[in-house]
N, CA, C and O of each residue as an XYZ file, in Angstrom:
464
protein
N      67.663     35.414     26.266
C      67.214     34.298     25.437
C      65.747     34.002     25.759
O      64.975     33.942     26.716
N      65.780     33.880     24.698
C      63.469     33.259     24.823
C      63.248     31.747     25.630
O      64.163     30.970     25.902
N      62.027     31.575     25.886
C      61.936     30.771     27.119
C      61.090     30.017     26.042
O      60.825     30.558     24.969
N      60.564     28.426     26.435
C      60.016     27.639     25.916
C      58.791     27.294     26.255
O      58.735     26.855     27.404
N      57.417     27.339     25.481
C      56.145     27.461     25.859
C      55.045     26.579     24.747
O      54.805     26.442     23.547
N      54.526     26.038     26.338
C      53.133     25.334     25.047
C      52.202     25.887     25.368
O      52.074     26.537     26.405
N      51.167     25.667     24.278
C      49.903     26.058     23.990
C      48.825     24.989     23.707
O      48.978     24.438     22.618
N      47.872     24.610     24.368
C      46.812     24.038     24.017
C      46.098     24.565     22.845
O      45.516     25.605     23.152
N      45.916     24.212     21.537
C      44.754     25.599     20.832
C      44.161     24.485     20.213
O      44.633     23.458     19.727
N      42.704     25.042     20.377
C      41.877     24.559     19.701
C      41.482     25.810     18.287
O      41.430     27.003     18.588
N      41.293     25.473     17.162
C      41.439     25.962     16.078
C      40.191     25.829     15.108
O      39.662     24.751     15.379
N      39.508     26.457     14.110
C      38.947     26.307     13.226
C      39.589     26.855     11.848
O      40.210     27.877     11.556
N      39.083     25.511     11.003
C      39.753     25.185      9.863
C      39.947     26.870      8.901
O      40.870     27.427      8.308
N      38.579     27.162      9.182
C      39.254     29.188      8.787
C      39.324     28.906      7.229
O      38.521     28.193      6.627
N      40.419     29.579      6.654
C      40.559     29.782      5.290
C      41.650     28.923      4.281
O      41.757     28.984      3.056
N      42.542     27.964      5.432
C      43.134     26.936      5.317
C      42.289     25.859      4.180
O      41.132     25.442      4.132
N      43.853     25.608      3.080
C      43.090     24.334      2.278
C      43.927     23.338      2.656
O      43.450     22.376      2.055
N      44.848     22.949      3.251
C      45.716     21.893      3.872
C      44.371     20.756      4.663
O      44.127     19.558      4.524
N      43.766     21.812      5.464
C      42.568     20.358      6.024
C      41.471     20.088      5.386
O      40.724     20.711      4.632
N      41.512     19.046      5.826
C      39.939     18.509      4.444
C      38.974     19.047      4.686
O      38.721     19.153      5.886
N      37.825     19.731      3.532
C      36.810     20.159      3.756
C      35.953     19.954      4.929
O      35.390     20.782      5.646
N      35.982     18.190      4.986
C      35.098     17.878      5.766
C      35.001     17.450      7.499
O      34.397     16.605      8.160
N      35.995     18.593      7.780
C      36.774     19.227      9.152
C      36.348     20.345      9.303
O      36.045     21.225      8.497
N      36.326     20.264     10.789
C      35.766     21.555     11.334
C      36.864     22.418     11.791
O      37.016     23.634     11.912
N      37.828     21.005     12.076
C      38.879     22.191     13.040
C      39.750     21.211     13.894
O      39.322     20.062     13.789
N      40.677     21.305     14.582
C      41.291     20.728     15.287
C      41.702     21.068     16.826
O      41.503     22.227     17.189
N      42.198     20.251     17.654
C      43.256     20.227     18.824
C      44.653     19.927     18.619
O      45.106     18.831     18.288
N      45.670     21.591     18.969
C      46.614     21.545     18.451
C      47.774     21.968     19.468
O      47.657     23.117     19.894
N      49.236     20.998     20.083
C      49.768     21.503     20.907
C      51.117     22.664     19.731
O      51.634     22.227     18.703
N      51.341     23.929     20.240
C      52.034     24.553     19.458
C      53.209     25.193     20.707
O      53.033     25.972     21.643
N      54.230     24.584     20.296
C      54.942     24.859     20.875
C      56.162     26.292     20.067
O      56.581     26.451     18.921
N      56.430     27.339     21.804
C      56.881     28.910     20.989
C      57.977     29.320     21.771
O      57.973     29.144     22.989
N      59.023     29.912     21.109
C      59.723     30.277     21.715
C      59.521     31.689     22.496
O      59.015     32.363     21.598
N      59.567     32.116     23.064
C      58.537     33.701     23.521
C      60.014     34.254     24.509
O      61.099     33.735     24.772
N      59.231     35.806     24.908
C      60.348     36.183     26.502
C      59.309     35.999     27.833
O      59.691     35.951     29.002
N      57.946     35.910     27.382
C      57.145     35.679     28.077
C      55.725     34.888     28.133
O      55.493     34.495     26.990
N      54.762     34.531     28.958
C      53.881     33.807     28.832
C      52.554     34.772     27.873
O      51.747     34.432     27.007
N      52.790     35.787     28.407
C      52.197     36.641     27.172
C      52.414     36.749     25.254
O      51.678     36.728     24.268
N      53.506     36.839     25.472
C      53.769     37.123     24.286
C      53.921     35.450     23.378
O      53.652     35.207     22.202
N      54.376     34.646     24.315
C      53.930     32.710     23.712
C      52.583     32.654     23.176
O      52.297     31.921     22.228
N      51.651     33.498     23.827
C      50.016     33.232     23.220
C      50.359     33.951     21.896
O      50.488     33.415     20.795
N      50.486     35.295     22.208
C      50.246     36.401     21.005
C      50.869     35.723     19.522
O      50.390     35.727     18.388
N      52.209     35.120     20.094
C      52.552     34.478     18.640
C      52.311     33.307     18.210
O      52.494     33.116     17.007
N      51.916     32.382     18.909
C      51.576     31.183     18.507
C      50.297     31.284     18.149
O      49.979     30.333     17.436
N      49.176     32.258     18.401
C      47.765     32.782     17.422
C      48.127     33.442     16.162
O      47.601     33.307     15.057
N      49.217     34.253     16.551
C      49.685     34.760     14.999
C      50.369     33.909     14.096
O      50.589     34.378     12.980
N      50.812     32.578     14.378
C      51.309     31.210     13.841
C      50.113     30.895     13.062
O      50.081     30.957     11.833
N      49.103     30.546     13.825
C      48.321     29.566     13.302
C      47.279     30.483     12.214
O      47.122     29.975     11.104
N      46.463     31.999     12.534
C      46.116     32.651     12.198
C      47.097     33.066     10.435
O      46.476     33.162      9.377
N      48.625     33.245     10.533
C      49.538     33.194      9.485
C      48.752     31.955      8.274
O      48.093     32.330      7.304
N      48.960     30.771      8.547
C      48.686     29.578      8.205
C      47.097     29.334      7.911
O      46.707     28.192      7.668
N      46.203     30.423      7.941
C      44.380     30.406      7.557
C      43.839     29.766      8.231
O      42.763     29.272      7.893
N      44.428     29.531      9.503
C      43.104     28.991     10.555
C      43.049     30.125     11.215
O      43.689     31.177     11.237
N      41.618     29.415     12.054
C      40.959     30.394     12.774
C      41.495     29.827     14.444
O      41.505     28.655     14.820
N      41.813     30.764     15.061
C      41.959     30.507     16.194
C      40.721     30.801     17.004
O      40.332     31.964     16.893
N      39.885     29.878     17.935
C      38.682     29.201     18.376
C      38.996     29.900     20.238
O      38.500     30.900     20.757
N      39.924     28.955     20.788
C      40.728     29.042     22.047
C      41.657     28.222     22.548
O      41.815     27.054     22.192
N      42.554     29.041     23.728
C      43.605     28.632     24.351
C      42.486     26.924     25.472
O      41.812     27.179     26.470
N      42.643     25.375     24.868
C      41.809     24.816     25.086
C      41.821     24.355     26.710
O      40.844     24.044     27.392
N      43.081     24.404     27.065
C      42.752     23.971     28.687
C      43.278     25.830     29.025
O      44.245     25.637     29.762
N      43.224     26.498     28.963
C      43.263     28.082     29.757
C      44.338     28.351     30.469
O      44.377     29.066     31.471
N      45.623     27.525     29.732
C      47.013     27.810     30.101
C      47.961     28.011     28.797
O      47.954     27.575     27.646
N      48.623     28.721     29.408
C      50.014     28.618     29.081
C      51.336     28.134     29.870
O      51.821     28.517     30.935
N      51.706     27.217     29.011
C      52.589     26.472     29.954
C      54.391     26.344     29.356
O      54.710     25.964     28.230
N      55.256     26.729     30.344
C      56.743     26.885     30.517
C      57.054     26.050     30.651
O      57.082     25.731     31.839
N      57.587     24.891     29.558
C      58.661     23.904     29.415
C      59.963     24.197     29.986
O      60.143     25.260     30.580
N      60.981     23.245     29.837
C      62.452     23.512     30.278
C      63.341     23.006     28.988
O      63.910     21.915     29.021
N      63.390     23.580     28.242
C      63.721     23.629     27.355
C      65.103     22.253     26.891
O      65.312     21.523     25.923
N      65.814     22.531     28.346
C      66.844     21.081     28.692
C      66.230     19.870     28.854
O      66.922     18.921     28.486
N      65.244     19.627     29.249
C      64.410     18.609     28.898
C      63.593     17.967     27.710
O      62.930     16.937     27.592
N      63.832     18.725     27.111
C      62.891     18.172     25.252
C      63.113     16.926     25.094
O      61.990     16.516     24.799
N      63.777     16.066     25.088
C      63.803     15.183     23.933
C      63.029     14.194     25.216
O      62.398     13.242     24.758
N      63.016     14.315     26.633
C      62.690     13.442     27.660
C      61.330     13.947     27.356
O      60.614     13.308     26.585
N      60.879     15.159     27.962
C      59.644     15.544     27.226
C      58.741     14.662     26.208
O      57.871     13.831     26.469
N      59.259     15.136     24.911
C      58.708     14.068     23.672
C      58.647     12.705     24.064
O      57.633     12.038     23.861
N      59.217     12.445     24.372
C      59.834     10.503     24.445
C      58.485     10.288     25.347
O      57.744      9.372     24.989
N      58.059     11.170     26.649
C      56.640     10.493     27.308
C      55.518     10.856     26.920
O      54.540     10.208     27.294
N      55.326     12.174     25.928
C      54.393     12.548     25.755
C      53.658     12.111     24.786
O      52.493     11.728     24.894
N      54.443     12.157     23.599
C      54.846     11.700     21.867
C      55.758     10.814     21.557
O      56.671     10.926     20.740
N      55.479      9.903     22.254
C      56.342      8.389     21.759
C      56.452      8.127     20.089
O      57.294      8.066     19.193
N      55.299      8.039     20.272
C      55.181      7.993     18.534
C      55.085      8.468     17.381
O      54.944      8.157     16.199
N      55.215      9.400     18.141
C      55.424     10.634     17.127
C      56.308     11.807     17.029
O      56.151     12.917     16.521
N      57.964     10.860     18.097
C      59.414     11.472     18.131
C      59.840     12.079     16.715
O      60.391     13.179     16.681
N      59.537     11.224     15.330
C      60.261     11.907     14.506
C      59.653     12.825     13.970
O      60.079     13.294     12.914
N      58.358     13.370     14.645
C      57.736     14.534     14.202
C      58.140     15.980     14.627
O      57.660     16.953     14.045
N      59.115     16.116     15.746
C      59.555     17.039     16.655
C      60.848     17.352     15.913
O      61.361     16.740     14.977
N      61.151     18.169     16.389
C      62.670     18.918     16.756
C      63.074     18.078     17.401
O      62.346     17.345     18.071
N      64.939     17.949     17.322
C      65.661     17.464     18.302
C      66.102     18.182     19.383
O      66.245     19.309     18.910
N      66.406     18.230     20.539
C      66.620     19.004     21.637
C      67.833     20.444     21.092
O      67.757     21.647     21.341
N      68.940     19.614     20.238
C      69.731     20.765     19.845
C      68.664     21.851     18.910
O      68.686     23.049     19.192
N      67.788     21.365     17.847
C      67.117     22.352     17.203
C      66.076     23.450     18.180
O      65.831     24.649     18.047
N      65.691     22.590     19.029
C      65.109     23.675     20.229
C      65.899     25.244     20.846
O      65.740     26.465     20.852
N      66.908     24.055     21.365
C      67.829     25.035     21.767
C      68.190     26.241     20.581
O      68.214     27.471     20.574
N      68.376     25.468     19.882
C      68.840     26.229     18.683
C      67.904     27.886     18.131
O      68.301     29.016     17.845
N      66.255     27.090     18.212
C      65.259     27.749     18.181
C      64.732     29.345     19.036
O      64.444     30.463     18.608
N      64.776     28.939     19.951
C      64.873     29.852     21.284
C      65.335     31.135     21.132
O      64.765     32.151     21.531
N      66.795     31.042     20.315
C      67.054     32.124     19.425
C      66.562     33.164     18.520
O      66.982     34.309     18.351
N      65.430     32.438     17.882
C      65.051     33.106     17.320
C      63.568     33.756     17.514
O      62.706     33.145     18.146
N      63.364     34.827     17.025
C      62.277     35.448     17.675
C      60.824     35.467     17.209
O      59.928     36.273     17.463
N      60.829     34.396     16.482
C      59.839     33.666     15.786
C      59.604     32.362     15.650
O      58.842     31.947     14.777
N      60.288     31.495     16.573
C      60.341     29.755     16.279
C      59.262     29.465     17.202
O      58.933     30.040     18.239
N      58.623     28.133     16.425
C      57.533     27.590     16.592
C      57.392     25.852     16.027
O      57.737     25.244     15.014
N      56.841     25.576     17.031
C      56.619     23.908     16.435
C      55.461     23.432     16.705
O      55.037     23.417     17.861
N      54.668     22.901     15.523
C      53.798     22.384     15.516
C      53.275     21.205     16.355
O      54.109     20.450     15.856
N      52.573     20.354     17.250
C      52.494     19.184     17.543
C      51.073     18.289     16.551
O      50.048     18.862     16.184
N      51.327     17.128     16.351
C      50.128     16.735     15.263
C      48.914     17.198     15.845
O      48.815     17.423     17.051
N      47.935     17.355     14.982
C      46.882     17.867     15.071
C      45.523     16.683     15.074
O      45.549     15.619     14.456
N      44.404     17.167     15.907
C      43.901     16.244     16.336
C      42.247     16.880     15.778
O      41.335     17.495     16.331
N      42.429     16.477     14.756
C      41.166     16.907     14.056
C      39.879     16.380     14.557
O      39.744     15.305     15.142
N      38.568     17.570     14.165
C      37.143     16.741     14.521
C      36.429     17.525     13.608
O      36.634     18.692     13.271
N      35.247     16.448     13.117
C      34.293     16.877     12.184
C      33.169     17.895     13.131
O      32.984     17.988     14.345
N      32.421     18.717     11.705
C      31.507     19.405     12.698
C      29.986     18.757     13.774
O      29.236     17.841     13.437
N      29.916     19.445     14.871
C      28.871     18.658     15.285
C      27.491     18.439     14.413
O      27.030     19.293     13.655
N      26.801     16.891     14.703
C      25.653     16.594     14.205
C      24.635     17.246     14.780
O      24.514     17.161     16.002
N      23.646     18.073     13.959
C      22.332     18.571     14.609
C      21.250     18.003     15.475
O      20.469     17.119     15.121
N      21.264     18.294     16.051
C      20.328     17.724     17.074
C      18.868     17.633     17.012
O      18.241     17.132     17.945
């Protein structure tokens, strides 16, 4: 069974029309089901890359192994407010299964920098 993994990514808006023009790009946690910490990057770039962004970088230079039995405690401290944006712990579980599941966390958009 696949193991549970986040991703820091920072992203550019790329070829995507979902974000507003007047975005450069975002900070995005993407959470993957993977067999390894390798292969959590490879597909969660091929997630977002799928979807016409540009993938920029992995923004803090980890990849990081959740416990998958923990989700919903997880969310509840991380994403209080934004619980009904997640999976429920059974859909996780559920997820893991498959060899392509992925979850988005909201995205934390920024305009491009002002010239100096």
């Amino acid at each position: 069974m696949n193991q549970l993994f986040l991703l820091n990514l920072q992203i550019g808006r790329g070829q995507n029309r979902e974000m507003p023009s007047h975005l450069a790009g975002a900070f995005v946690a993407v959470y993957v089901a993977a067999a390894n910490h390798e292969a959590a990057l490879v597909q969660g770039v091929a997630q977002i890359q799928a979807r016409d962004y540009e993938f920029i970088d992995l923004a803090d230079g980890k990849v990081h192994q959740l416990d998958p039995l923990q989700w919903d405690e997880y969310v509840a401290g991380v994403w209080p407010e934004f619980r009904e944006h997640f999976p429920t712990q059974a859909e996780v579980m559920a997820g893991l299964a498959s060899p392509d599941w992925v979850c988005f966390g909201p995205f934390a958009a920024y305009e491009p920098s002002a010239p100096n």
